[in-house]
C-alpha positions in Angstrom: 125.1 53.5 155.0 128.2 54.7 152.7 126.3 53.7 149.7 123.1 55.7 150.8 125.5 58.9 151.6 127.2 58.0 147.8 123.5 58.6 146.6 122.9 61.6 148.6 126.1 63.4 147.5 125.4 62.1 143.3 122.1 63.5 143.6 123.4 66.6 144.8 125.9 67.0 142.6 123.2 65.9 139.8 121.3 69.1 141.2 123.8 71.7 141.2 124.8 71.0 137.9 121.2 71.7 136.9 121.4 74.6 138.7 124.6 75.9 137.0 123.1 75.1 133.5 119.8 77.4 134.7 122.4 80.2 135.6 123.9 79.5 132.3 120.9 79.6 130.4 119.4 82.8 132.0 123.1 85.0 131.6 122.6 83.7 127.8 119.2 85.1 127.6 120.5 88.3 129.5 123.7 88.9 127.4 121.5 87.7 124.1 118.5 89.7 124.6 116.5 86.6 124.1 114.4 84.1 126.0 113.8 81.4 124.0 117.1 79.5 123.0 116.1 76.9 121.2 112.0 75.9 119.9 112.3 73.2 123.1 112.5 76.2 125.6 108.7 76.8 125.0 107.3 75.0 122.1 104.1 76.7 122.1 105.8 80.4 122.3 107.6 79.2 119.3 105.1 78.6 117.0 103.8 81.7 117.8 106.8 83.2 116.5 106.4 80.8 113.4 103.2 82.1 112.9 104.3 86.2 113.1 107.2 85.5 111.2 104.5 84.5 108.0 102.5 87.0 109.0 105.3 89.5 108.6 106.3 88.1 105.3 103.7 88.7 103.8 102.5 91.8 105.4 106.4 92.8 103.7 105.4 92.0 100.4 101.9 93.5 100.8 104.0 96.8 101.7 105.9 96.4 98.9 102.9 96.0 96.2 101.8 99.1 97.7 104.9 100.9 97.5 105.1 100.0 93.7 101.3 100.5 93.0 102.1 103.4 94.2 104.4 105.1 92.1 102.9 103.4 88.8 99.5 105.3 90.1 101.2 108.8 90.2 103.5 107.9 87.0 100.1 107.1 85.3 98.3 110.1 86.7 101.3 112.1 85.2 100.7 110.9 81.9 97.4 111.6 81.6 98.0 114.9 83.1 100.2 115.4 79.5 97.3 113.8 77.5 94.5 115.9 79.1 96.3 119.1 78.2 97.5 117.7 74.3 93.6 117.3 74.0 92.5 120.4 74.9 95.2 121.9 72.6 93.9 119.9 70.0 90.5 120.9 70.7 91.8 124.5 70.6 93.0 123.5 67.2 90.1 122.4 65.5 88.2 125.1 66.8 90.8 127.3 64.8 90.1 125.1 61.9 86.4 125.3 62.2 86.6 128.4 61.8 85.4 129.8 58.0 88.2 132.3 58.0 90.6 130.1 58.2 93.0 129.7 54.8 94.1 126.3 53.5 97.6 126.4 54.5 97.1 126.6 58.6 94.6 124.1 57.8 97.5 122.0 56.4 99.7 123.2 59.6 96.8 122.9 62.4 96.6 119.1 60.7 100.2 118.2 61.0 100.1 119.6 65.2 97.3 117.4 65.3 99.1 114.6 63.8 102.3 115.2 66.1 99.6 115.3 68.8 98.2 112.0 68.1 102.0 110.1 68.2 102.5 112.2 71.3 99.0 110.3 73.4 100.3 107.1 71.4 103.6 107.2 73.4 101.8 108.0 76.6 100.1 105.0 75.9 103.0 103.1 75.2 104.8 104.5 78.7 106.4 101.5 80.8 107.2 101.5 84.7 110.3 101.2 86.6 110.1 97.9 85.7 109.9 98.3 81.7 107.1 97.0 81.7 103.4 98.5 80.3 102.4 101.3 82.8 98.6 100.6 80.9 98.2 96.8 80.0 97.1 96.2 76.8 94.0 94.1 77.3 92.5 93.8 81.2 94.5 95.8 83.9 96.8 94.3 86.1 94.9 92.9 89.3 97.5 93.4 92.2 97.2 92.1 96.1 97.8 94.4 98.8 96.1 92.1 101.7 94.7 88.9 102.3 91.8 89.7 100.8 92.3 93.3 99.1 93.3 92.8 95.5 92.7 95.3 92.4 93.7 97.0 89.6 95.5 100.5 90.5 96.4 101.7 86.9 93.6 101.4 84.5 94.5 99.6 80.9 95.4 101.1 77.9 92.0 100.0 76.3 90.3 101.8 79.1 92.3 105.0 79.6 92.8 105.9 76.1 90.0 104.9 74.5 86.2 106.4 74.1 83.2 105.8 72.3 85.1 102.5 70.9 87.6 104.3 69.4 91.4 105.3 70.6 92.1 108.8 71.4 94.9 109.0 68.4 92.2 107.4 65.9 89.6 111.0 66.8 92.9 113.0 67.0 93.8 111.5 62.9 89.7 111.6 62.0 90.0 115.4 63.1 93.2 115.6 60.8 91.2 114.2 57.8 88.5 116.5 58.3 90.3 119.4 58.4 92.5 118.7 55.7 89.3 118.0 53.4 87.6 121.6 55.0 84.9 119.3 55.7 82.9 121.1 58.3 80.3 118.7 59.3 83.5 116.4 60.1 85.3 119.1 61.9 82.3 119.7 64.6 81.9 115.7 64.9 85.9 115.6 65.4 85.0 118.7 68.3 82.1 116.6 70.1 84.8 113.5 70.1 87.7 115.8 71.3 85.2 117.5 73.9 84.3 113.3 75.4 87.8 113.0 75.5 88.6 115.1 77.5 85.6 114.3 79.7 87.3 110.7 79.8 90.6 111.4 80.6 89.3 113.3 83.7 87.4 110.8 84.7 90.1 108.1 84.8 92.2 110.6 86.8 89.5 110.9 89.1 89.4 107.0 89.5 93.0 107.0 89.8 93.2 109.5 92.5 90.6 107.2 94.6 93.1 104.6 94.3 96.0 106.2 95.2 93.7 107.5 98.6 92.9 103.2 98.9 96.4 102.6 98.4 97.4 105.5 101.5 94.9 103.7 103.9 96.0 100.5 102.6 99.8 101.6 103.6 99.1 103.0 107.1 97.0 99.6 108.0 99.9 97.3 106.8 102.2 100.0 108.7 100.5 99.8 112.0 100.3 95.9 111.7 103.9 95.7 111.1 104.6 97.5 114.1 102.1 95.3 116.4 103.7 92.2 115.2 107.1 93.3 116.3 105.9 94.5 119.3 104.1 90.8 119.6 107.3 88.8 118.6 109.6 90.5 120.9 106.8 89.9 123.7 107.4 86.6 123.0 111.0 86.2 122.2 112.8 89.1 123.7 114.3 89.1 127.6 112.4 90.5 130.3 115.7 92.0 131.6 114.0 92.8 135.5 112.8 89.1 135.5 115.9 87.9 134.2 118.0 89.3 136.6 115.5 88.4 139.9 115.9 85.1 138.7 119.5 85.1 138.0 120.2 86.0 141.7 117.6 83.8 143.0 119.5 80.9 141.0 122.6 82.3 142.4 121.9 82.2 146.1 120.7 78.7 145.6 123.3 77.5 143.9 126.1 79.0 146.4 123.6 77.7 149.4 123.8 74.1 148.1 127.6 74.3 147.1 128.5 76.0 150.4 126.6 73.2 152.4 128.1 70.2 149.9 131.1 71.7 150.7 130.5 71.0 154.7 129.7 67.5 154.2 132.3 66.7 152.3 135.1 68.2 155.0 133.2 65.2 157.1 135.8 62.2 157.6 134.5 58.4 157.1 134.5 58.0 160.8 132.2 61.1 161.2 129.7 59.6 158.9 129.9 56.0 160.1 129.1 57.6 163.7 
């Protein structure tokens, strides 16, 4: 008899201090603002938060691709903003020059603007980014990934931006120099169809980069919004449920104090009053 009442009362006390760890548990997930403790608390909860926490890594570095693809676009677009309006002053130039009024020595000065012209677009193409390193690549632009499965190129390369008609934009800038300086007029209107494509080809890679700076936008606001839903979706998982927490805290409570308050009873009993 006194060793089935010894079991009794070490079960109970086995309980209550499960109950007081519970109570425990849940004021540390009230005070903490979190639910799961430790990964044993709810394995499969956890790996979900595993799983958003790669996800949000690399939606992170995404953002940040875009962020920088970003500014190289409108640092390029700048550029070429420069280089558009140096052509069409050299084309303003040689128009001058074409002209059979025109005396030998502002030849010889239209030639060295020119000239000064053509180092000008070479810088532009020589610009580096934030980084210091070549805004236009030299060979094949710079493929960059923004998504999973979104990768591309948002700043043309130099060999594609400043060249046309398989020559550079300084080479017909200098051939427009040597025609002019030798009065050679058949030379002069070739070097005005070239300077006239040029600037045809500058606008056009402007226009390119302006649809990639609208790709990159969209691009931004989708990684935005997913960043926001996998917050939302980790703190779903991980965060306290304050209202729960609390019900359940004062359901533990009154359990606890029932079982303590009632242990409490038994022991007062004497030996005689259990033997009897």
């Amino acid at each position: 008899m006194i060793n089935a009442v010894g079991n009794r009362m070490t079960r109970e006390i086995a309980r209550q201090s499960k109950l007081s760890d519970q109570l425990d548990r849940i004021q540390t997930q009230i005070s903490g603002g979190k639910k799961l403790l430790r990964a044993s608390d709810d394995p499969v909860a956890s790996r979900r938060i595993a799983t958003i926490g790669k996800a949000q890594a690399s939606t992170t570095t995404w953002a940040a691709n875009v962020k920088t693809a970003s500014a190289q676009v409108s640092q390029a677009d700048t550029a070429l903003g420069s280089v558009s309006n140096l052509l069409t002053r050299a084309r303003e130039l040689t128009l001058s020059a074409a002209n059979a009024t025109t005396n030998p020595a502002d030849r010889a000065s239209i030639a060295a603007e020119l000239s000064a012209i053509a180092d000008e677009i070479d810088g532009f193409a020589a610009t580096r980014d934030s980084n210091g390193e070549p805004l236009f690549a030299a060979s094949n632009a710079k493929q960059v990934r923004f998504d999973a499965d979104i990768s591309f190129a948002p700043v043309p390369s130099a060999s594609t931006a400043f060249v046309v008609g398989g020559n550079s934009l300084s080479t017909g800038l200098r051939d427009a120099v040597g025609a002019i300086t030798a009065g050679d007029s058949a030379a002069i209107g070739t070097a005005l169809t070239s300077l006239t494509s040029a600037i045809s080809h500058v606008a056009d890679q402007r226009a390119a980069m302006g649809l990639s700076a609208g790709r990159l936008e969209r691009i931004g606001d989708s990684l935005e919004a997913r960043g926001i839903s996998l917050s939302d979706e980790w703190s779903a998982v991980e965060d306290t449920d304050l209202s729960v927490a609390i019900a359940e805290l004062n359901a533990q409570k009154l359990t606890l104090d029932a079982a303590q308050a009632a242990f409490a009873r038994i022991n007062r009993q004497t030996l005689l009053d259990i033997l009897s």
